[in-house]
C-alpha positions in Angstrom: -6.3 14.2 -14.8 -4.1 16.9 -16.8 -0.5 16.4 -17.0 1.9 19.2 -17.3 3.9 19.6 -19.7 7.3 18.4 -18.1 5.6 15.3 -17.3 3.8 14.7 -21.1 7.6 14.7 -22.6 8.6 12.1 -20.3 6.3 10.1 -21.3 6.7 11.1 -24.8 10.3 10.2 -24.3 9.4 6.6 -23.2 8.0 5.8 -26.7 10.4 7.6 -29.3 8.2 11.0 -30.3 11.1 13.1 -30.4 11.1 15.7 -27.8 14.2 18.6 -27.4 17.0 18.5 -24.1 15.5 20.1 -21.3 15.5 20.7 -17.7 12.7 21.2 -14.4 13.6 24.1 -12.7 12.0 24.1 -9.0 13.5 27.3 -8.2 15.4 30.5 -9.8 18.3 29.6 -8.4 18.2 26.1 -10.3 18.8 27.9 -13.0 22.8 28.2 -11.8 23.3 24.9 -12.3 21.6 24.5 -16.0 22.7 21.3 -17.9 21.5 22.4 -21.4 23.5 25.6 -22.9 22.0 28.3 -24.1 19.6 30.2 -25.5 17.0 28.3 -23.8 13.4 28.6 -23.4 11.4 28.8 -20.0 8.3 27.8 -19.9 5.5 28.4 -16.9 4.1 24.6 -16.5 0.7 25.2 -15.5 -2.5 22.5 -16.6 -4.0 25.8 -19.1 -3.2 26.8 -22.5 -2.7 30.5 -23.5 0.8 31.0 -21.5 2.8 32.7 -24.7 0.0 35.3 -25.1 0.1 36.0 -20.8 4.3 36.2 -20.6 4.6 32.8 -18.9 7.0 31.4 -21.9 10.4 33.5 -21.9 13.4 33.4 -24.0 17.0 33.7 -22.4 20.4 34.1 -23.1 22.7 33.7 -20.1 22.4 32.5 -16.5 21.2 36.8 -15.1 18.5 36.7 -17.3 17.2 33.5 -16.9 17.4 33.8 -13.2 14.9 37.1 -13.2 12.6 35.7 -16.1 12.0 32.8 -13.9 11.2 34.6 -10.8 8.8 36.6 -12.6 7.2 34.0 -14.3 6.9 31.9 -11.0 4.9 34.7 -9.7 2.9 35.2 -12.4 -1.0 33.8 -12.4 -2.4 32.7 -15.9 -6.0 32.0 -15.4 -5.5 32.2 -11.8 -3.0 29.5 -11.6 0.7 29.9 -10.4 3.0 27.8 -11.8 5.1 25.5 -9.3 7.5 24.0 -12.1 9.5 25.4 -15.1 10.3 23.8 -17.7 14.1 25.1 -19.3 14.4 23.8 -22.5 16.5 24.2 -26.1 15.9 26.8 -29.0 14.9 25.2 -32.2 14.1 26.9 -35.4 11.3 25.2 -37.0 10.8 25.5 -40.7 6.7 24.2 -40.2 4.8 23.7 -37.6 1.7 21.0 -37.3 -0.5 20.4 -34.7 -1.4 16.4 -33.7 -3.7 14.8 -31.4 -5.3 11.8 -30.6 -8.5 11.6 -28.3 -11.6 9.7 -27.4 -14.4 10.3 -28.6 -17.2 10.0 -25.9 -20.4 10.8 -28.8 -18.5 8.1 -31.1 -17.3 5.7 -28.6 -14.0 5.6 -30.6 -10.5 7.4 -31.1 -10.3 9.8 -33.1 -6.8 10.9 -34.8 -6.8 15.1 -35.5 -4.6 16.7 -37.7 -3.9 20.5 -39.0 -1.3 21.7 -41.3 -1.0 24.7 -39.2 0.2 24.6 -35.7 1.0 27.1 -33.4 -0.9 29.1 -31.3 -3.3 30.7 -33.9 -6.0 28.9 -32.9 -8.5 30.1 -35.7 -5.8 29.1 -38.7 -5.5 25.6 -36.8 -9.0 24.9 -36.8 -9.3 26.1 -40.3 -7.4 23.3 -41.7 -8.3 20.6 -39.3 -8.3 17.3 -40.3 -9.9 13.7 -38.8 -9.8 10.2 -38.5 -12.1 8.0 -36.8 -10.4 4.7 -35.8 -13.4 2.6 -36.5 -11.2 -1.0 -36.2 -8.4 -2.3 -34.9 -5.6 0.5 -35.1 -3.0 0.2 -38.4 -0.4 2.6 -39.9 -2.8 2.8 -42.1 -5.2 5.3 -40.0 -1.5 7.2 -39.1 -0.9 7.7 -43.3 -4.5 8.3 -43.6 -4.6 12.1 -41.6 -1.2 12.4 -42.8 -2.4 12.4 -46.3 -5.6 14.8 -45.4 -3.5 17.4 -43.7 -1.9 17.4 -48.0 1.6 16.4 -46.4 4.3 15.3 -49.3 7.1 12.8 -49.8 9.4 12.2 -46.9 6.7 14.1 -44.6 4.5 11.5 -45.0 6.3 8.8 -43.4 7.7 11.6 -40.6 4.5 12.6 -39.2 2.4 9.1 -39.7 5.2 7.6 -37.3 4.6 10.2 -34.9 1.1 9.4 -34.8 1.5 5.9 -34.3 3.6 6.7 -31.4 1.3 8.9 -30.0 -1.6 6.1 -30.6 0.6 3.6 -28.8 1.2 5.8 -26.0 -2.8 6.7 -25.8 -3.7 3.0 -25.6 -1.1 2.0 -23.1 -1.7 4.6 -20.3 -5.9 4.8 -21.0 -5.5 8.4 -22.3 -8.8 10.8 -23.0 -6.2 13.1 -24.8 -2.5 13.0 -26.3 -1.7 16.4 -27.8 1.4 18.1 -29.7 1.0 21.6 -30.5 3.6 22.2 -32.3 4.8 19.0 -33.9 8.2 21.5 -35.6 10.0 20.7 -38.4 13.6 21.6 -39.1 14.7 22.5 -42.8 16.2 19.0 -42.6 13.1 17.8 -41.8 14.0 16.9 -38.5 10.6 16.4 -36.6 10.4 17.9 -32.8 7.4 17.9 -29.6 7.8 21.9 -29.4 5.0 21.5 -26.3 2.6 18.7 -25.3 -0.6 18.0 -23.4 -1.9 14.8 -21.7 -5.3 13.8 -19.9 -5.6 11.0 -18.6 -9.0 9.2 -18.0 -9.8 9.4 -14.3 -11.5 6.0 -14.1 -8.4 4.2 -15.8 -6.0 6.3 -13.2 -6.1 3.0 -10.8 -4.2 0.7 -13.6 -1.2 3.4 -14.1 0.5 3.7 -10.7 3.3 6.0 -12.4 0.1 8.7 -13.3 -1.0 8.4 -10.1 2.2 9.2 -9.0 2.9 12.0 -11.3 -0.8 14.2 -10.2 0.3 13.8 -6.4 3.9 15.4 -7.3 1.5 17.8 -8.9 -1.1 18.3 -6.0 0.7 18.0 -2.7 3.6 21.0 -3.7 2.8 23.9 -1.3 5.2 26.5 -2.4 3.3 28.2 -4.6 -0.1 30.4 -4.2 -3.0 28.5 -5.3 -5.8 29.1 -7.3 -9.2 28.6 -5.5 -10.8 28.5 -8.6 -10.8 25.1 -10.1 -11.8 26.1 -13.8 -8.9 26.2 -17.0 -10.1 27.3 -20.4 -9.5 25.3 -23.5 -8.4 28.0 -26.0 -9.5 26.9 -29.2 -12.3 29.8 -29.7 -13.7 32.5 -32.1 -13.2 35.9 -31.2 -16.1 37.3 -32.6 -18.1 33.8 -31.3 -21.5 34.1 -29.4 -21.0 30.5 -27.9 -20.1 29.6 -24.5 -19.6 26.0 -23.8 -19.3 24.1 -20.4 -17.6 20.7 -20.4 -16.0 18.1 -17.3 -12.7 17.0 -19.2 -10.3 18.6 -21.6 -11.4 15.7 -24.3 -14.7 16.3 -24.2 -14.6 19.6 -24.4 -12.4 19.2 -28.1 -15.4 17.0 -29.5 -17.7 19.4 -28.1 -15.5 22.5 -30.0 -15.0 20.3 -32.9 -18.5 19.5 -33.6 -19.6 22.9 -33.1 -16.8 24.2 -35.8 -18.1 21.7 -37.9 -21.6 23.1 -38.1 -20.3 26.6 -38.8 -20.6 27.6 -35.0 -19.0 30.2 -33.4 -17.6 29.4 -30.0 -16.6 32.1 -27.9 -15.4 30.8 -24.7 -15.0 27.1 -23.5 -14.4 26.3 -19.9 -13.6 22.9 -18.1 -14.4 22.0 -14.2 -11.2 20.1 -13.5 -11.5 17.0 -11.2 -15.4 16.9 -12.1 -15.3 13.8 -14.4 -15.2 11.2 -11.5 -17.8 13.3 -9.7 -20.6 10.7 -7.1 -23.7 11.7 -4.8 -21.2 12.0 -1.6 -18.0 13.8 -2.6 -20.1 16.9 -5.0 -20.4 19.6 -2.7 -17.0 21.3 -3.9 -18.1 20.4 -7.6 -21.9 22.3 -7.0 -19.8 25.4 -6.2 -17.1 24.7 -9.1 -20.0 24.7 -11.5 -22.2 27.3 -10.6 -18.8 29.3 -10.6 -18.4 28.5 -13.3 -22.0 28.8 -14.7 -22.1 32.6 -13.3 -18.7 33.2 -15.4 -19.5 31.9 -18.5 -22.5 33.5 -18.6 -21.2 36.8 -17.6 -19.0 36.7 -20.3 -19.3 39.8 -23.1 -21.1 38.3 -26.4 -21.9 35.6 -25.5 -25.5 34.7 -26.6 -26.1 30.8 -25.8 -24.5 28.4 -23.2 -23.7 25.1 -24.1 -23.4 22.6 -21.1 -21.7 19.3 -22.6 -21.1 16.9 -19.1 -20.7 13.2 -18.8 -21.1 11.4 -15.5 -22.8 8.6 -13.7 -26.4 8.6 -13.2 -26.2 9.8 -10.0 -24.2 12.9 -10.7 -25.9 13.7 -13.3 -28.8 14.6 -11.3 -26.4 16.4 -8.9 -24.9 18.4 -11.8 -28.9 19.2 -12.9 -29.9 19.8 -9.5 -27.0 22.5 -9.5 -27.9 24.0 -12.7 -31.3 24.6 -11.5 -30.9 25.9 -8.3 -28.6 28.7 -10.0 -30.9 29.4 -13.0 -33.8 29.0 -11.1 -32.3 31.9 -9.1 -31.3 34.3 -12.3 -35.0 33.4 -13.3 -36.6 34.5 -10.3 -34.9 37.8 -9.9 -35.7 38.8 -13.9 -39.6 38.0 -13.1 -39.4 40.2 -10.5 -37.6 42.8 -12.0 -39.6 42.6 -15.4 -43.6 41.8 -13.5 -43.2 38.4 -15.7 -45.5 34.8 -14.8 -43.6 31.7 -15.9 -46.1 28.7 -16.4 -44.6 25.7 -16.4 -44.8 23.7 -20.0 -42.4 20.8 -20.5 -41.9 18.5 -23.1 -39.4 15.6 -23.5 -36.1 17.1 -24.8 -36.8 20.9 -24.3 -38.1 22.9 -21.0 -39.2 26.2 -22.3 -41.5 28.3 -19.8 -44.4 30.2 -21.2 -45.7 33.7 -20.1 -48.7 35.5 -20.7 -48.6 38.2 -23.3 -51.1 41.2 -23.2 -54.0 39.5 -24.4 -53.8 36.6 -21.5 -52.8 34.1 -24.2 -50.0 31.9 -23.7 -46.8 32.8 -26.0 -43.6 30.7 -26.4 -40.8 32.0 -25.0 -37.4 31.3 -26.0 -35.7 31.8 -22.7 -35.0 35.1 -23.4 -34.0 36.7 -20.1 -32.8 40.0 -20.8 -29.2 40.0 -21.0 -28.3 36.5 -19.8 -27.4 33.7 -22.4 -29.9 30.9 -23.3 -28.8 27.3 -22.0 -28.9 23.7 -23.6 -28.0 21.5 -21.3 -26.3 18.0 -22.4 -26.6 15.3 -19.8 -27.0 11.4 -20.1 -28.5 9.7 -17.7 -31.3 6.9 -18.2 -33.1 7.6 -14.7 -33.0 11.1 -15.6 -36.8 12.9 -15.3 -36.6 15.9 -17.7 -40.1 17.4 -16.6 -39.7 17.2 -12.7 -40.7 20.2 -11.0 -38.3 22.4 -10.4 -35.8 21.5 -13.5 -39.0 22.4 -15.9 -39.4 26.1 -14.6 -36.1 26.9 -16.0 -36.1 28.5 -19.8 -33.3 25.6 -20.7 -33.1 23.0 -23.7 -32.5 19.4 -21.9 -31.2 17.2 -24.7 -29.5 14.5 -24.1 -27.9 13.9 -27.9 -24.9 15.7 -28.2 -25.6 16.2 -32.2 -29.0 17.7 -31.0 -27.6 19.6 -29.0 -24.7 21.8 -31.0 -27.7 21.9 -33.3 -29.3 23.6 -30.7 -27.0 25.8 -29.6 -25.9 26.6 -32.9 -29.6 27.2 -34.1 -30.4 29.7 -31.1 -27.2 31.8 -31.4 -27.7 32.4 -35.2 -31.5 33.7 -33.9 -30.2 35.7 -31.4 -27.5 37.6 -33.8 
């Protein structure tokens, strides 16, 4: 479960990470009664990153324009979703910027601190100078100085930002977080440090021990008074421009191992999308997930450039067959009308790890085919699943890598975009 950004400061606010005055507005008119003087900031508060770049974060002077920036961001969609909260908040005039997270590493099975010298909202440059920490043991300051020292911060930085990170550790273990995010952590030309924005998910399964973040996503679900996306899909906007990658993930944290992993290998990701509400998927409540993800399956790869599709989804047993089952039946389909088109036979030829069909060439031998349906992407799909059964019939007609590693399979992925460049 996403919080909004509103809702991540109070929380924020409940263990000491510094975070500026600020103010929910429900409705324009709120505005006439602002607390905090200005210039303020308004912010859409939607569960999606790239609002600066799509107007949704507005700088104001006085009470006239605030009042017509916030009707116009209220009605304004950003990846199809309309925000039903603002968030008025203070100016500050940052000297640096840094970006912070903490999240849970599903391929590790541990925490993982992140840390870039360069925050903001040029994604490539924060990715650039990433830096991690694995908490293999029991969490110390230690771990905190540790990316502090990595992401080359000096003197009285040091201490500033590794206490920030503790802070943010606390909070992740208390309320079972898969993600604590600041983007940017600011820094004054005091050295004041200051939350600019934040982002929380919080694990699904652990949702039952934390009545107040229970509380928080039915504020969040059960307002009316807003349009409503249908769609159910946000995009994690940490990509290449020029990438040839598309990558498919249930939850915002896996979807940053999935990024990081493939930025580590020298991929190029070029879109990455996440099925919201997928994570806690089971056999009798995944119709409306079947449609999110062939949705999103059918946009991904309909996306310009993109050469390879990497599906990265962690379930139970049982919905990971759904989530295969659903894969199929919508590449089975994509298959079926490019045979027809293009007079191909697939013959069936699976092998543990990697379903790729066969055809016959001109001569009536058998020749390996890469899955290369003209135009559409090549898939590896990442499930885990014990009961799984890779070569039943129907899942091994598909031209699709089934890997159930996740290092095997950015290798993959990385390995078939670099041969289809």
């Amino acid at each position: 479960m996403d919080l909004l950004e509103y809702q991540a400061k109070e929380l924020f606010r409940e263990v000491g990470i510094p975070v500026l005055p600020s103010q929910r507005i429900d409705h324009p008119r709120d505005l006439k009664r602002l607390e905090i003087p200005y210039p303020v900031v308004l912010k859409s508060q939607v569960p999606t990153g790239g609002r600066g770049r799509a107007g949704g974060i507005r700088f104001v002077e006085n009470t006239i324009d605030a009042i017509a920036a916030a009707r116009a961001v209220f009605n304004l969609s950003i990846l199809g979703q309309y925000p039903q909260v603002l968030l008025a908040e203070s100016r500050y005039d940052a000297e640096q910027e840094f970006f912070l997270a903490v999240i849970l590493d599903y391929a590790l099975g541990r925490p993982v601190l992140l840390g870039s010298s360069q925050g903001g909202i040029n994604v490539e440059a924060v990715i650039e100078k990433m830096q991690r920490v694995v908490v293999e043991q029991e969490f110390s300051p230690f771990y905190a100085r540790r990316l502090a020292l990595k992401m080359g911060l000096q003197g009285n930085l040091i201490e500033v930002v590794s206490g920030i990170i503790q802070k943010m550790y606390q909070l992740f273990v208390q309320k079972d977080l898969d993600l604590i995010e600041i983007n940017p952590l600011a820094i004054s030309s005091t050295g004041e440090a200051m939350a600019l924005d934040g982002k929380i998910s919080a694990n699904d399964y652990a949702i039952g021990r934390h009545g107040e973040l229970a509380t928080l996503g039915t504020m969040t679900r059960n307002r009316k008074d807003q349009p409503q996306t249908k769609s159910q899909l946000t995009e994690l906007n940490w990509t290449d421009t020029e990438g040839n990658i598309g990558i498919l993930c249930n939850s915002t944290c896996l979807a940053a191992t999935t990024l990081d992993l493939i930025y580590q290998a020298k991929g190029k990701p070029a879109s990455c999308l996440i099925v919201d509400g997928y994570a806690s998927w089971d056999v009798q409540t995944s119709a409306s997930g079947v449609q999110q993800l062939q949705e999103a399956l059918q946009q991904i790869a309909s996306t310009e450039g993109i050469k390879v599709v990497l599906v990265n989804i962690l379930s139970s047993t049982e919905a990971s067959e759904e989530v295969a089952e659903a894969i199929a039946t919508y590449l089975l389909a994509r298959v079926g009308e490019t045979a027809m088109l293009n007079g191909v036979e697939w013959v069936e030829k699976p092998t543990i790890t990697s379903h790729l069909p066969q055809r016959l060439n001109r001569t009536g031998t058998l020749e390996r085919s890469s899955a290369s349906l003209t135009g559409f992407p090549q898939f590896v799909i990442r499930l885990v699943g014990e009961k799984l059964d890779f070569t039943k019939e129907g899942w091994a007609a598909i031209p699709v890598h089934w890997i159930e590693d996740l290092d095997e399979a950015v290798a993959c992925a990385i390995s078939l975009s670099k041969s289809q460049a």
